[in-house]
Structure formats: structure tokens, C-alpha cells
N, C-alpha and C positions, 0 to 999 in steps of 0.2 A: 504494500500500500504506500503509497508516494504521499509524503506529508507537506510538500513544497507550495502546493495550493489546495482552496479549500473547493474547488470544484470538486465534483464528485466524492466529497468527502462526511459533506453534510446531508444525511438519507430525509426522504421527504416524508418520513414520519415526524421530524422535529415540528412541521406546521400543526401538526396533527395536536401535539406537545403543550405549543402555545396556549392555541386554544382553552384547551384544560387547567393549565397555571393560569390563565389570565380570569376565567370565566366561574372557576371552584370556589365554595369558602369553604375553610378548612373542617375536618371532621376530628372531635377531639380524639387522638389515638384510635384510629379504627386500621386493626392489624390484617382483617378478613380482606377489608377494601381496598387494603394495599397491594395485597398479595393477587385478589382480582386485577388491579389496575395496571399490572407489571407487562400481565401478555398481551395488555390490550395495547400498549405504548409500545415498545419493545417494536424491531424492527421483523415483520414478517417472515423474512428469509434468515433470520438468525434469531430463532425460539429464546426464548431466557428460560424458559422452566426449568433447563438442568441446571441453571446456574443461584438457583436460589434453594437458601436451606432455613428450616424452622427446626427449633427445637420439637418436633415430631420426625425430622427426620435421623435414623442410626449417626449418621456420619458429623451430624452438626457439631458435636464439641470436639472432634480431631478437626475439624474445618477453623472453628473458632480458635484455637490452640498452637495449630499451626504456624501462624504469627503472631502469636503472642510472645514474644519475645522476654518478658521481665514477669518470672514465674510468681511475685507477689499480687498480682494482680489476676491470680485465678484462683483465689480466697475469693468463698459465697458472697459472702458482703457486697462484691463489686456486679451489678446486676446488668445479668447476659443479656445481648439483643433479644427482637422476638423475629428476626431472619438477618441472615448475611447473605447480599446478592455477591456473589462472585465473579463480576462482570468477565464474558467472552467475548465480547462485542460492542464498540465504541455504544450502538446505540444501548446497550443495555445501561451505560451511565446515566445520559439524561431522559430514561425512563423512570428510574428510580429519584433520582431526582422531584421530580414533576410528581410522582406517584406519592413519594413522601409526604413531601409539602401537601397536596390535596387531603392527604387522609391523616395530617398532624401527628408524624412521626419525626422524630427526629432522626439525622446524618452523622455519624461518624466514617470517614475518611481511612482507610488503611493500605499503601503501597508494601512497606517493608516490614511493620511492625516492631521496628526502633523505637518509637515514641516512649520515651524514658518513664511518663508517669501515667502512660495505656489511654490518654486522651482521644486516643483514634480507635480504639476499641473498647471504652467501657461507658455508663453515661448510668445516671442516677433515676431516667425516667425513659419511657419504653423510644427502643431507637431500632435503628437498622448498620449495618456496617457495610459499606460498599467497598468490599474488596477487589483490589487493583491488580492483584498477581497475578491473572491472566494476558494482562494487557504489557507486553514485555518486549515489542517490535523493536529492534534498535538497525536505523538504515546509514550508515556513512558513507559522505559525499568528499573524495578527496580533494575533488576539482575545488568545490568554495569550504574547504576542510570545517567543515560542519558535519552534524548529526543531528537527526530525529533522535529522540529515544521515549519510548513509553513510559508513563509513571511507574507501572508495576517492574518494570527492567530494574535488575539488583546494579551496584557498582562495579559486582565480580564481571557482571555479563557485557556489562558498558568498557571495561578496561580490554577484558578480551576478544570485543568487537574491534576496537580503534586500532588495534596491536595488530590483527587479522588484516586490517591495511594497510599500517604503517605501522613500523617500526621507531617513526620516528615524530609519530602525534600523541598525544594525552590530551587531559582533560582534569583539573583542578578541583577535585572531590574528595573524601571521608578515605580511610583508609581500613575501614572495614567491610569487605565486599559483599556482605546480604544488605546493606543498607536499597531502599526503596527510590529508586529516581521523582518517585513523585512528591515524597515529603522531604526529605535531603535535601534537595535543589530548593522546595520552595523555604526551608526555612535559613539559607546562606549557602552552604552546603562549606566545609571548611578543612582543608586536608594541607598535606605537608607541601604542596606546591606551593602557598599560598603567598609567600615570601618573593617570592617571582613573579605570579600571574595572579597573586587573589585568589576570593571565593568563589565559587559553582557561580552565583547569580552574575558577576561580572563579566559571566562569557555566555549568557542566556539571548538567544540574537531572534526568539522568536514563540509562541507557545502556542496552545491548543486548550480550552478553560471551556468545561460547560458552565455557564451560569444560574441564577435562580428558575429565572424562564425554559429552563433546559434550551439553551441556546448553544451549540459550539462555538465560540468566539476564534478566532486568531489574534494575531496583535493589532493588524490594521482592523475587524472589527468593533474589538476590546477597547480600543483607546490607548493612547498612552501614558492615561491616569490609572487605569487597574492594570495594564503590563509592567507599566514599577509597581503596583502594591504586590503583586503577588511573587516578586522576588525578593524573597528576604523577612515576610511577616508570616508567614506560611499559610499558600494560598486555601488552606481550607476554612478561613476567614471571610471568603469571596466566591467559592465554586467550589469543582472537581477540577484539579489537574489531568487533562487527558494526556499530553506529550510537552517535550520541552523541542525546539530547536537549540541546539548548544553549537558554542564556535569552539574549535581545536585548538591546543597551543601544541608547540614545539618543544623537544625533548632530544636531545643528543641519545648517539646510537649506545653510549656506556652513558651510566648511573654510576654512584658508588654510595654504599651504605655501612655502616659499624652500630655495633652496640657494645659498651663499653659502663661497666658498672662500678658504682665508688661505693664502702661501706664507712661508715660514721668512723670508724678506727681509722679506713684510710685518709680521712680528712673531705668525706663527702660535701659537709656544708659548706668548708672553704673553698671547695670547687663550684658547689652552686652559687655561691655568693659572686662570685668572678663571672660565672656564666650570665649571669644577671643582667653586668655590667656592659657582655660584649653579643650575646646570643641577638638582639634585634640589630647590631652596628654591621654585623658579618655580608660578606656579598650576598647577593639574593638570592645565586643558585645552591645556597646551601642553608637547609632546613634541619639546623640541632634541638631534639624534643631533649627537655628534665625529667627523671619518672620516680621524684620522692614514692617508695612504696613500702608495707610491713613485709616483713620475709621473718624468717629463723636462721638464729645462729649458730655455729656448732655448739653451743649448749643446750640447745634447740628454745632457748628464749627469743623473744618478739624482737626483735631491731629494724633498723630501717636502710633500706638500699637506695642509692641514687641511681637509676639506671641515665646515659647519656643514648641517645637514639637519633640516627643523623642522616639524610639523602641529599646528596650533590651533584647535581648533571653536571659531571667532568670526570675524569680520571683520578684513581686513588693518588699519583702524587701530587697533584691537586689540592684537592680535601687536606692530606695530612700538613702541607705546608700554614694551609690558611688557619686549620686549626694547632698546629702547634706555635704561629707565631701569636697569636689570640687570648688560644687558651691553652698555656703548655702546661697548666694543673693537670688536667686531664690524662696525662702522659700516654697517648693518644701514638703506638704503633702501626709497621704499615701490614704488619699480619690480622692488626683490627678491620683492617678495610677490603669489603670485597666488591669487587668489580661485577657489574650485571646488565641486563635492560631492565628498561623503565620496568614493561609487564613483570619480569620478575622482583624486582624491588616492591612492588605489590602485595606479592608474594610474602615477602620479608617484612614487612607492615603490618601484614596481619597475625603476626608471627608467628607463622605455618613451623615446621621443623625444614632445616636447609634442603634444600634435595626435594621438598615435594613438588609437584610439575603444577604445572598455572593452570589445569583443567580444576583443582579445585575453588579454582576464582570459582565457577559457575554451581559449586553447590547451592542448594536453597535451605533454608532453617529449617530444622525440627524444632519439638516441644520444648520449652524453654527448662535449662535444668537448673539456675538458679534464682537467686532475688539479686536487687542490686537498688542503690538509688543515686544519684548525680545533682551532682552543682557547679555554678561556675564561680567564676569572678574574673575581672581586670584587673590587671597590676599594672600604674602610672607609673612607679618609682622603685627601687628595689628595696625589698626586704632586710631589714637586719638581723643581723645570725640571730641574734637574740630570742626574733619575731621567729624563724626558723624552728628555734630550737624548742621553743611554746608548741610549735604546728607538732613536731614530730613528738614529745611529751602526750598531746590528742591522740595522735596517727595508734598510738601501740595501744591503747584500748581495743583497737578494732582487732578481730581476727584476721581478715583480707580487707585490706585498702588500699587504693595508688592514689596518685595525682598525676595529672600530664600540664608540664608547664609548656607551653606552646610559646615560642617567639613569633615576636611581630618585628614590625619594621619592613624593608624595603619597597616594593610596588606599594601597600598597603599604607604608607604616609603620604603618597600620593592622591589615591583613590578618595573625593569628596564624601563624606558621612552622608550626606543628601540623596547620593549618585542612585540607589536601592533604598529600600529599609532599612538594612540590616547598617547600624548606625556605629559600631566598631571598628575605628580604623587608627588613623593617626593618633598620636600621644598613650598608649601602651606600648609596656615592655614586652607582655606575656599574658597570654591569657590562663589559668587553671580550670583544669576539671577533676573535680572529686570522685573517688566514684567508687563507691563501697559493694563488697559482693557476701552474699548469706546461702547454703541451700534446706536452712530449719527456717521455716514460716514462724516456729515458736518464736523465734530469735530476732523478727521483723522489727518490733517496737525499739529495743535495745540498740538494735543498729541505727535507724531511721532518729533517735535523741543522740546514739555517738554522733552522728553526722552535724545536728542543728549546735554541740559542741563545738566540732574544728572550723563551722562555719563561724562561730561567733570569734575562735580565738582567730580566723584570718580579717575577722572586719578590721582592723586598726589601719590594715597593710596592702589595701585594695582599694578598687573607686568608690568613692559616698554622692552620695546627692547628686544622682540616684546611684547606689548599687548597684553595676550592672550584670545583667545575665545574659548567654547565648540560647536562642529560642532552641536550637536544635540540641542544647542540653538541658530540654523540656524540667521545671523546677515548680512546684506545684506551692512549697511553701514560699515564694517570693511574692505571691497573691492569688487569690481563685476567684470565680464566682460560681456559687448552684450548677449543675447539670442546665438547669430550665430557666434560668435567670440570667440577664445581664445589669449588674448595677455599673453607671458608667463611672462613678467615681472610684469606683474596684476596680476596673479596669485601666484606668491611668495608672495605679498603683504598679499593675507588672506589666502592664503596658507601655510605661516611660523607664522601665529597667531594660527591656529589651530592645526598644527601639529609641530612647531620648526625644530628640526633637522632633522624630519624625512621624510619632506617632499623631499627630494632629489632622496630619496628612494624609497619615494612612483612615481616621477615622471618617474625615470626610469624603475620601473614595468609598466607605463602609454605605455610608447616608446614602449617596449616589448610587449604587449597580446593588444595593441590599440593603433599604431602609426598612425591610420588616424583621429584619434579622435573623432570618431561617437558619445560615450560616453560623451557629454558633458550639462550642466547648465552655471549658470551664475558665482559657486562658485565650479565648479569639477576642481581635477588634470587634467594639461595638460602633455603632451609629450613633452620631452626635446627640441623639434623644433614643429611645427604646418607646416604640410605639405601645401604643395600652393594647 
């Protein structure tokens, strides 16, 4: 299917669509009417009945589960859809759609099933979940080095496409390859290129959006006011992501990558303290992650490891020069450094065992086997040991915890906060992500308070007013609202953490293309008013 124009792309069932969105008032929660309404919209030559499931059907809670990604959130309390459409067929999205709204169900959204705190598949009052994993077409065009790629397409499938043509194109995304092109992309999308070429949405040259109206948009449709909202706020605020168009960047035929670990004996802090100083100053083709994390010692008590983790499109004696004149703490040899292609340093990011072949990019999740929960923060200024040594004092309570200290700097001081949403760029050193892992549900409460700990002992030493947070590291206690509710004054609350100033802007495209607010979670833009 050719994504380049929207001729023959849009089935003349959508007129059919309108009509119904336009001429309907809503029915409160009527799940019968929904489930009638599906075959009736749905496009003729591509049935939907197989692709929807109720809990009457055997299969629905492996179907549910499947991507479920963060196994704390298949504790009873979090309350199941009453169907998941599994879309097969572009038209089966804005059926559902359309069908929803008419019979007052609520949308939940799910490509990958990343979503940190299960916003895309869990909802406090009766909803439906449109899953996108079917929809996984990835077409690349080397002539205008672009690509289509479907929402439901993983990262793993997106990297092994590009690679399958070139050798020598990427694309500036998440380094874990089951992530979802459809929520990823719209909420930054943020990976170790980023140093070089930015995030996902800065090479976003085109998309594909059904709207309220079950409308397929393009970008010249869409506007140019909802084609930047939905890069970077994460477009299920606004629609369904049906596809992104993405522009390729360029990548040398070698990579090189190390990891290289310091322990608190070997003088870790003082290495991170340095890395601090020079990790965003470094040239831009080299991307050195921090990985403060708990380990055991050979006494087999808690301590804490710095792991160093680093890719540089150049040749290893490259890399080692730049970082030993840098940061010669590190004492950073050249048997540290292995030489690769991009696709495999992918590989090595996710951190497969050495030797395994890039065909595992392309596996898909199973059932999630443990709990976890995530936070972020920005760091303006560095850290004092001091501050350090507070964080890692928190860190040994937990059983398994890391941090990924992400360096900023180079394109990324450039790139205007305005340019997208996603409002992080210039003036950080690094950004951190928290990110605690349990597999005892008993144990969920205990971990879920260690964490609101080491968040509190890093407040001193991160941004204030607002605190900010990365959307794509979905954080539920930086603000919510009800399942059913949007309070607007709640919503600036984590609304101006994630996005700053731009959230104003984002909410007035809200008012515009979804003033009734169908479009909503616990963490979406609202519309400048919430109609009665």
C-alpha cells in the first residue's frame, strides 16, 4: 500500500462515518450497540468480526496481556475493557472510533504497550482498547530517504527495514526494539542518536491521524496546527495514529560501542562527577549513557555500579582518543571498544548477549514477567558528590534499580523548545530515568514509596518551577485526572511538567479539532473549557 498520497487510501465508507459522528447523541455506555455498530462501519471487503474480542471470548485475556507490558497492572483492581478491537485494517480504526463515541465508550490507544503506567490499556470506566499491532507496514523510499511506517511496526522491525536498504540510513528512536511506532514517535521518541540528529518527532516529514469525525487526515489535510500537536504531546490527545512518514538520517558504514563499569571502590562517583562536566560538551557523534544501578558485591551485599555505555559513528580509535582526552577517569581501553554496524549496535543497546544475530530485533512481547515503575527528571547543573552520594544511600533500599543518565547537548541546543511539543532541549546537562523492577505484586506498595523517596532526595538537584518530566516516561504521580474526568486546572499541573510553555498551545489545538473531549486518559490535553 503506497502511503505517499491519500488517493485511494481513504475507503468511501468514511462518508458513511461522518454521517453517524455528526448526526448521533451519545448513548451512555451501551456495549451491545457498539459491538453492532463495528460491522456496520467497518469497511465491506475487510470484515472486522475476527478482529474484535469481549470478554466472552477464550482468547481475550492472552489478547489483553499480550501487551501488557508492566505486569503490575494486571492486578483486578485495574478494570478490563469490555472488547479490544485488534485493528486489521486501516478502516477498522475509524470504525471504532465513530462507533465508540456514538454508543459512549471510551478509547484507549495501544501500539506497543510500553506505556509505563498502562494509560493505553487500562481506564477506571467501561472503555474499549484499539489495538494497533496488526497494522505494522513499514515501506522505505531510498530515492527521498524517507519511510512510511505503521503505528503498530515495533522499533526492532523499523531498524531492520532501513538496514535491509541501507547500510548506511537510521533513524533516531528508543533503543529498545518492541517499542510501538505509534506511541514512541508521538510522544518524542528519544534514543542514543539524539546528540547528533535529535528526537523521532524532529524527522517526522508527514503522518496519517484519524480524527474525532473518523476522518483520515494527512498533514496537508490536518493542518499545520494539529501536525505539530501530535509530535511530541502524544497524539492520543487528538486521534488515532494511523502511520508516521519519517525522514532518514545518515550513519557511517562502522559504529563503535563499549561498556565499561566503575564500582564505588573504584572511584565511580568521581568518574561520574567529571562525566557530568564533559558528557553534553563531547562531539555529537558520540552518545556516553551513566547507568548508576544496585548490583551485589562479592559479599553478596547491595552496592552500587556505574555502568558507562557509549555509540560513536566513527572508528574505535576515534572514540578512544576523544574519550581519553575528556575523560581519562574512565581509563577507557581499546579492547573496550568494539567495532560494528549501526543495525548491530542495536543489537548491543538492547543488550542482547554479543553474538546474537539482528533477526531478534523482530521478536514481539510476550506476557509481561515483571512490575516496574519510572521517573524522570532534568539536570540544569551538575550534581554534587555529596547530592550523589544521598541518591545512592536511597538507590540500596531497592532490591533492582538503575538510572540512565542521558547526555544532552549538541544538535539538541540548537533545536527551538517551540519547534514540536516536546519542550526539552537547550540548557540540560542530562536527563535521568528511574526505573525500578519487582516480580512479587506483594512487594508493589514498598517499591512504588522507595521510589517517591529517591525522587524526593533528587528534587534539590534537578529543574523546579516546573519539574520536568518526559511524557514517554509516562509518570502518573506528577499529576492525574479520573479515568472520566478532565479538571483543566489538573491538567496544567502535568501538563506544564511535560510540555512548559507549550502547553497552551497544545490546548488550544485541543479546543479546535476536539472540543468535546472524546480524546481523553488520565494524563491527555484538555480543551481550554471541558464542555458540560
Amino acid at each position: 500500500m503506497a502511503f505517499d498520497t491519500m488517493k485511494g487510501f481513504i475507503p468511501g465508507f468514511v462518508v458513511c462515518l461522518l454521517v453517524l459522528a455528526s448526526d448521533a447523541s451519545a448513548v451512555k455506555h451501551d456495549v451491545e450497540g457498539f459491538l453492532g455498530c463495528l460491522p456496520r462501519q467497518a469497511s465491506p471487503s475487510s470484515p472486522i468480526s475476527g478482529a474484535v474480542y469481549t470478554p466472552k471470548n477464550s482468547s481475550f485475556d492472552s489478547v489483553f496481556v499480550s501487551y501488557t507490558k508492566n505486569k503490575r497492572f494486571l492486578n483486578p483492581r485495574f478494570t478490563k475493557p469490555v472488547a479490544i478491537v485488534t485493528a486489521q485494517h486501516v478502516s477498522h480504526v475509524p470504525a471504532t472510533v465513530v462507533c465508540a463515541k456514538h454508543h459512549g465508550l471510551q478509547i484507549r490507544v495501544r501500539s506497543g504497550g510500553h506505556d509505563y503506567e498502562g494509560l493505553s490499556y487500562t481506564s477506571s470506566v467501561p472503555f474499549v482498547i484499539l489495538d494497533m499491532f496488526n497494522l505494522r507496514y513499514i515501506d522505505v523510499d531510498l530515492y527521498s530517504e524517507t519511510a512510511w511506517v505503521q503505528a503498530g511496526a515495533t522499533m526492532g522491525e523499523l531498524y531492520t527495514k532501513i538496514a535491509d536498504a541501507s547500510k548506511l540510513r537510521a533513524f533516531p528512536a528508543g533503543v529498545c526494539p518492541t517499542l510501538g511506532a505509534g506511541g514512541h514517535i508521538s510522544g518524542g521518541g528519544y534514543g542514543n542518536l539524539i546528540r547528533k540528529y535529535g528526537i523521532s518527532v524532529d524527522h517526522v516529514v508527514d503522518a496519517l491521524l484519524v480524527d474525532v469525525n473518523g476522518r483520515v487526515l494527512n498533514r496537508t489535510n490536518m493542518g499545520e496546527d494539529l501536525f505539530w500537536a501530535i509530535r511530541g504531546s502524544g497524539g492520543a490527545s487528538f486521534g488515532v495514529i494511523l502511520a508516521w512518514k519519517i525522514k532518514l538520517v545518515t550513519v557511517p558504514e562502522t559504529v563503535t560501542v563499549f561498556r565499561v563499569n566503575k564500582t564505588l571502590e573504584q572511584g565511580a562517583t568521581d568518574v561520574l562527577y567529571k562525566w557530568q562536566l564533559v558528557a553534553s560538551k563531547l562531539p555529537e557523534e558520540l552518545f556516553l549513557r551513566a547507568m548508576p544501578e544496585v548490583s551485589r558485591g562479592r559479599d553478596g551485599n547491595r552496592t552500587i555500579v556505574v555502568l558507562f555505555i557509549a555509540q560513536f559513528l566513527g572508528p574505535a580509535e576515534n572514540l578512544l582518543a576523544i574519550v581519553n582526552k575528556n575523560l581519562p577517569e574512565l581509563g577507557l581501553k581499546r579492547q573496550d571498544c568494539i567495532e560494528m554496524s549501526w543495525l548491530n549496535s542495536t543489537v548491543f543497546w538492547a543488550d542482547f548477549p554479543a553474538g546474537t544475530p539482528t533477526t531478534v530485533l523482530l521478536d514481539r512481547p510476550t506476557s509481561p514477567g515483571i512490575s516496574f515503575k519510572s521517573k524522570s527528571d532534568y539536570v540544569k547543573r551538575p550534581i554534587p558528590k555529596e547530592g550523589m552520594e544521598k541518591m545512592w544511600k536511597s538507590m540500596l533500599k531497592f532490591n533492582s534499580l538503575w538510572m540512565q543518565w542521558n547526555p544532552y547537548g549538541g544538535v539538541m541546543d540548537r533545536i527551538p523548545e517551540t519547534s514540536t511539543p516536546f519542550p526539552h532541549r537547550k540548557g540540560n546537562l542530562f536527563k535521568i530515568q528511574y526505573f525500578a523492577i519487582w516480580t512479587d505484586n506483594n512487594s508493589t506498595d514498598t517499591n512504588l514509596n522507595l521510589m517517591n523517596e529517591l525522587y524526593k532526595v533528587a528534587e534539590p538537584y534537578v529543574s523546579s518551577n516546573p519539574r520536568e518530566a518526559f511524557l514517554n516516561y509516562r509518570d502518573i504521580d506528577v499529576g492525574s485526572n479520573p479515568s472520566n474526568q478532565t479538571n483543566v486546572e489538573e491538567a496544567k499541573v502535568y501538563g506544564t511538567k511535560y510540555f512548559r510553555g507549550n502547553l497552551k498551545r497544545l490546548m488550544a489545538v485541543k479546543t479546535k479539532y476536539d472540543p468535546s473531549n472524546f480524546f481523553k486518559n488520565e494524563q491527555s490535553i484538555p480543551p481550554t473549557f471541558i464542555p458540560n
